[in-house]
C-alpha positions as CSV (number, residue, x, y, z in Angstrom):
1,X,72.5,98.8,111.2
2,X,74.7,101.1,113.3
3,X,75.3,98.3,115.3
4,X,76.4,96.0,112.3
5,X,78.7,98.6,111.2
6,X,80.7,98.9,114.2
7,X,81.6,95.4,114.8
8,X,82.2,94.9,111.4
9,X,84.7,98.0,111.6
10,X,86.1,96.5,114.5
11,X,86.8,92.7,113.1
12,X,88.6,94.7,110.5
13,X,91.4,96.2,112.9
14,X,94.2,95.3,111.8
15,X,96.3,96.5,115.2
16,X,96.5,99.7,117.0
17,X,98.5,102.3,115.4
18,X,99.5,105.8,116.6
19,X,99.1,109.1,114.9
20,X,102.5,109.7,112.6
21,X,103.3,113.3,114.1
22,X,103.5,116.4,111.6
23,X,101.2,115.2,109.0
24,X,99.3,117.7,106.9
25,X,96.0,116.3,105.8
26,X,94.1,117.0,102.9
27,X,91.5,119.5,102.0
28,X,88.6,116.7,102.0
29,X,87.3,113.1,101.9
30,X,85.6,112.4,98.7
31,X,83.2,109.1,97.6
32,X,82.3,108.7,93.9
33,X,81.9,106.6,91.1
34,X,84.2,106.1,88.0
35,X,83.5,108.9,85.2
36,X,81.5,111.5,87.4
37,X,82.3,113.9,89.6
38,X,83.1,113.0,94.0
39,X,80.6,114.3,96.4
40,X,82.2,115.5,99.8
41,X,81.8,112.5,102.2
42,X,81.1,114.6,105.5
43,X,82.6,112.7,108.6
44,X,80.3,111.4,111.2
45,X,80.6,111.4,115.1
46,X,84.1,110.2,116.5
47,X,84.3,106.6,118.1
48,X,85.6,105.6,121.3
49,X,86.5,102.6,120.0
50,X,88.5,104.1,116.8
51,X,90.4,106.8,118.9
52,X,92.7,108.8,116.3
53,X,90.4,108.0,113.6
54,X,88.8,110.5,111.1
55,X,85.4,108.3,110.6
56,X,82.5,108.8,107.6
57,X,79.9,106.5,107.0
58,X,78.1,106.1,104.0
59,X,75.3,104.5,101.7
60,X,76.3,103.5,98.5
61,X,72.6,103.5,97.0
62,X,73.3,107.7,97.7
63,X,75.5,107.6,95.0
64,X,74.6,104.6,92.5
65,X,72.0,104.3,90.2
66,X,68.8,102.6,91.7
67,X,69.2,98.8,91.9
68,X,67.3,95.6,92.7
69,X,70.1,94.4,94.9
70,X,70.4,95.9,98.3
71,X,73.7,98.1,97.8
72,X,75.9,98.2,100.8
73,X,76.2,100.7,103.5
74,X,79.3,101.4,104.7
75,X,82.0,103.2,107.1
76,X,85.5,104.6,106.2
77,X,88.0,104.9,109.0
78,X,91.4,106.4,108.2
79,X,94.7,107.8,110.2
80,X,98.2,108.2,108.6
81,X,98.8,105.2,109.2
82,X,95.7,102.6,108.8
83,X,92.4,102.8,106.8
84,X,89.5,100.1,107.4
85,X,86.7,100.1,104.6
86,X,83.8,98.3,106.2
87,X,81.0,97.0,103.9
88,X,77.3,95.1,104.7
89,X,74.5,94.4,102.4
90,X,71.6,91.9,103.0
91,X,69.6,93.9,106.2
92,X,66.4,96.1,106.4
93,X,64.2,98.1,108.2
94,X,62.3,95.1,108.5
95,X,65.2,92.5,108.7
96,X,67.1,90.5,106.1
97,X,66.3,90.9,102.7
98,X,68.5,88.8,100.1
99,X,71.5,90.6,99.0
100,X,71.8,88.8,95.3
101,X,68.7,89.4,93.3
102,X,70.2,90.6,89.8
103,X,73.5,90.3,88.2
104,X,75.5,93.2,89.0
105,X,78.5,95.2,88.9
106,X,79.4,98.5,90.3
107,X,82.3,100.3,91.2
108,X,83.2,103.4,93.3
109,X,85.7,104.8,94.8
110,X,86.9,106.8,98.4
111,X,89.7,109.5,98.5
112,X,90.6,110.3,101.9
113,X,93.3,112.4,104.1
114,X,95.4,110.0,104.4
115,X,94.4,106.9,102.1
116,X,92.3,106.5,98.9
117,X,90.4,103.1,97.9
118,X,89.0,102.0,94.8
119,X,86.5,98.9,94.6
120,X,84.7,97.3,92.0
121,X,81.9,94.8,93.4
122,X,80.2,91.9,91.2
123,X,77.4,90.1,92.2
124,X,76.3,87.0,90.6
125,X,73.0,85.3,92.4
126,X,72.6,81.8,92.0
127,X,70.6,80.9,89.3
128,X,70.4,77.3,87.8
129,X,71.5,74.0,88.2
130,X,74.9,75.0,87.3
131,X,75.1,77.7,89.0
132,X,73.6,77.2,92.2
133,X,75.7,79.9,95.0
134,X,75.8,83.6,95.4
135,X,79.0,84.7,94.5
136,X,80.5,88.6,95.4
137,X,83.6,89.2,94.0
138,X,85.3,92.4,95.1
139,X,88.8,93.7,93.5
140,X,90.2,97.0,93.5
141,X,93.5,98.5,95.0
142,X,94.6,100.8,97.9
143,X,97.2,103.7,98.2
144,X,98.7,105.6,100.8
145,X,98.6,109.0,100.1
146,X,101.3,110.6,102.5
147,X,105.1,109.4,103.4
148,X,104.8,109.7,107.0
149,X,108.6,108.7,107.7
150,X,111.8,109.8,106.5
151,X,113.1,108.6,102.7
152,X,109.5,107.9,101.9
153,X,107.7,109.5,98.6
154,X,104.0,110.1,98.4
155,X,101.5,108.4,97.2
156,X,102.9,105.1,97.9
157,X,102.2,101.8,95.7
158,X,98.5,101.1,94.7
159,X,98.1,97.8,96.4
160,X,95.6,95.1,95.0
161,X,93.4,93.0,96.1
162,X,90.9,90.2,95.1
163,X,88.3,88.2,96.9
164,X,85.7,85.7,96.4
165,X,82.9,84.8,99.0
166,X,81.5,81.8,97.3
167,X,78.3,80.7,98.9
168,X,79.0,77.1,97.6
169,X,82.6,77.1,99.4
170,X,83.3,77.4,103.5
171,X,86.8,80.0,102.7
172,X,87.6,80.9,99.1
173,X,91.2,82.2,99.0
174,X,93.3,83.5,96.1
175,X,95.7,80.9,94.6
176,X,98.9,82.9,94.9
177,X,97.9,83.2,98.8
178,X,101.1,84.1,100.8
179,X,99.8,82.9,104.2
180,X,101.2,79.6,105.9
181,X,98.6,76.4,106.3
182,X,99.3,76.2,109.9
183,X,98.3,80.0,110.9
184,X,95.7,79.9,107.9
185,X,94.1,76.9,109.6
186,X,95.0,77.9,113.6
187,X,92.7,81.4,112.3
188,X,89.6,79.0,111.4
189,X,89.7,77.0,114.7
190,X,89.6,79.9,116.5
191,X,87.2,81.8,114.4
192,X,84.8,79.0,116.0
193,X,82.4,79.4,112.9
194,X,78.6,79.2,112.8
195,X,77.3,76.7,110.5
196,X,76.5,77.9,107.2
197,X,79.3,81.1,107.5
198,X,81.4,81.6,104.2
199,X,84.6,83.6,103.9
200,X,86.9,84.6,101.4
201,X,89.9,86.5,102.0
202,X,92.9,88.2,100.5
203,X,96.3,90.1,102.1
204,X,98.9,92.1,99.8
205,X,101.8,93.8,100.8
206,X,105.0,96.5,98.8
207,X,107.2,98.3,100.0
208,X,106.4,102.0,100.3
209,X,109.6,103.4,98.1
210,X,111.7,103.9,99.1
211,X,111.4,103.6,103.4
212,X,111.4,100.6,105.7
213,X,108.0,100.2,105.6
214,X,105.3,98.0,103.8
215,X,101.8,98.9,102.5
216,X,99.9,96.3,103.6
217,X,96.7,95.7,102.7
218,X,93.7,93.0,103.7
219,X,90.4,92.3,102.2
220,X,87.6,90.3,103.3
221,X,84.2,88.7,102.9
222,X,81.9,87.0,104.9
223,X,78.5,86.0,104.5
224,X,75.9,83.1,106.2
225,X,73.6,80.6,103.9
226,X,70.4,79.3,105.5
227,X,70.7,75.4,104.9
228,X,74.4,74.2,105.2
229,X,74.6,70.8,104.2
230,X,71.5,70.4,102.5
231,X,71.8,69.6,99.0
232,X,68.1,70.0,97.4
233,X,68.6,73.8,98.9
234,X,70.6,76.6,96.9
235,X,73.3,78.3,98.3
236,X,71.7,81.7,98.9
237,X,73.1,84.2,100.7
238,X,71.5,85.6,103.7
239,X,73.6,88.7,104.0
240,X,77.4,89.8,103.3
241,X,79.7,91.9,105.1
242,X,83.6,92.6,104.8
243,X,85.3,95.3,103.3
244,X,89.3,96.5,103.1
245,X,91.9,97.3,105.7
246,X,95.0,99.3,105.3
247,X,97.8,99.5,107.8
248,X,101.8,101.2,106.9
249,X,104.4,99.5,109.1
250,X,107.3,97.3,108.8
251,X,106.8,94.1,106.9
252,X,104.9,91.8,109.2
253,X,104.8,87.9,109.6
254,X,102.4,86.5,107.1
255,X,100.6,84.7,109.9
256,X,100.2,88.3,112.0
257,X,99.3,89.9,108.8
258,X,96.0,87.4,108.4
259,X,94.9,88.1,111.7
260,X,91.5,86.9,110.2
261,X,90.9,85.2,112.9
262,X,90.1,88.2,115.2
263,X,88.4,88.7,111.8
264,X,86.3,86.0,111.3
265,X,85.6,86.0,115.0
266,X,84.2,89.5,114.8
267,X,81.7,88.4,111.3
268,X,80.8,85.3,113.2
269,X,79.1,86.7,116.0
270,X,77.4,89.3,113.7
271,X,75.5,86.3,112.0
272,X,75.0,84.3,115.3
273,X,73.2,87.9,116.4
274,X,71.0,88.4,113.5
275,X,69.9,84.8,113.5
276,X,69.0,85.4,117.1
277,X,67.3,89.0,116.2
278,X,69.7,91.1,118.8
279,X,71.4,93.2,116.4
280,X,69.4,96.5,115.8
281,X,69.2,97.6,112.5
């Protein structure tokens, strides 16, 4: 599971970004859910790979009501000027377990130093004949809490976001969708996709009033089915990860902003090493 974690972390980089000198943190990070009170997150061993990252992992069954489904565990990885909210659901001590059992719908939320993140998850497990994928919908929004550079006021904008992973549907994307066909579909040849993976993705970005830069923010999930292409079969989820990046810099080309395909790359070899058992848990 550790394991899982830290690649999915990874595929969620959106770039390396240095520390914004003279910033004063807060007090503490905080997880909770909507209309009770946050529980200190306490931060968890630094990273090599995340140098200049404050890092807390999490399970969000330590803080929901018990459930059927399999909640997600997660990671949260900040610095002034990036956050990277990684999410899995779907694995065991044993192994896989299915992800979708009930209908469902939580939310919680994360306050950090530096960023705070609020997501609302919705699961909807297929069912009948008309409704026959897993669906996980996850929507929230994102806010910097510091103005690192000059002119800037804190917090900045709360940046949305909204995305479907659709069992029934290879990449589910948002109809308003800023990104250009050519880099949306150069991402997808390069992600060099198992069979059976599904994605759905999202990628917002406002101006953090009133300085140069851009919020930006990117939100993704992945998940594999078991029988691509077989239409007596369901489209059942065998396990979901993805999650929500942050990053504060100048506005970016939409195509560099996707950067899904590092992305996708990252999710794709996480299901090509559960289906081949390498990936502890």
């Amino acid at each position: 599971m550790k394991t899982m974690i830290r690649i999915a972390i990874g595929a969620l980089l959106i770039g390396t970004v240095c520390l914004a000198a003279g910033t004063t943190p807060a007090s503490a990070t905080v997880i909770g859910i909507p209309g009770n009170a946050p529980t200190n997150l306490p931060a968890g061993p630094a990273d090599p790979n995340l140098a200049g990252y404050n890092l807390y992992p999490f399970m969000l069954s330590g803080f929901l009501p018990p459930s059927a489904n399999p909640l997600p565990t997660g990671l949260f990885a900040e610095s002034p000027l990036q956050f990277n909210l990684a999410l899995q659901a779907g694995f065991g001590a044993g192994g896989k377990v299915d992800p979708l059992v009930v209908p469902q719908t939580f939310n919680f939320f994360i306050i950090g130093d530096f960023w705070s993140v609020q997501a609302q998850l919705e699961y909807k497990p297929k069912s009948t004949f008309l409704f026959p994928s897993d669906i996980v919908t996850m929507t929230g929004d994102a806010v910097h809490r510091i103005a690192p550079h000059a002119g800037e006021f804190a917090p900045g904008p709360a940046v949305p976001f909204n995305v479907v992973l659709n069992a029934g549907s290879v990449v589910t994307l948002p109809p308003d969708l800023d990104v250009p066909g050519a880099a949306l579909q150069k991402a997808i040849q390069d992600a060099k996709l198992p069979a059976g993976a599904r994605f759905g993705l999202d990628v917002r970005s406002v101006n953090h009033a009133l300085g140069p830069d851009d919020d930006t923010v990117f939100a993704i999930l992945a998940g594999q089915i078991a029988s691509p292409g077989n239409p007596f079969v369901g489209n059942e989820l065998e396990f979901w990860v993805g999650g929500v990046a942050g990053l504060h810099s100048p506005t970016p080309e939409p195509g560099v902003v996707l950067l899904w395909g590092t992305t996708a790359l990252g999710l794709g070899v996480v299901a090509r090493r559960r289906r081949r058992g390498t990936v502890s848990a």
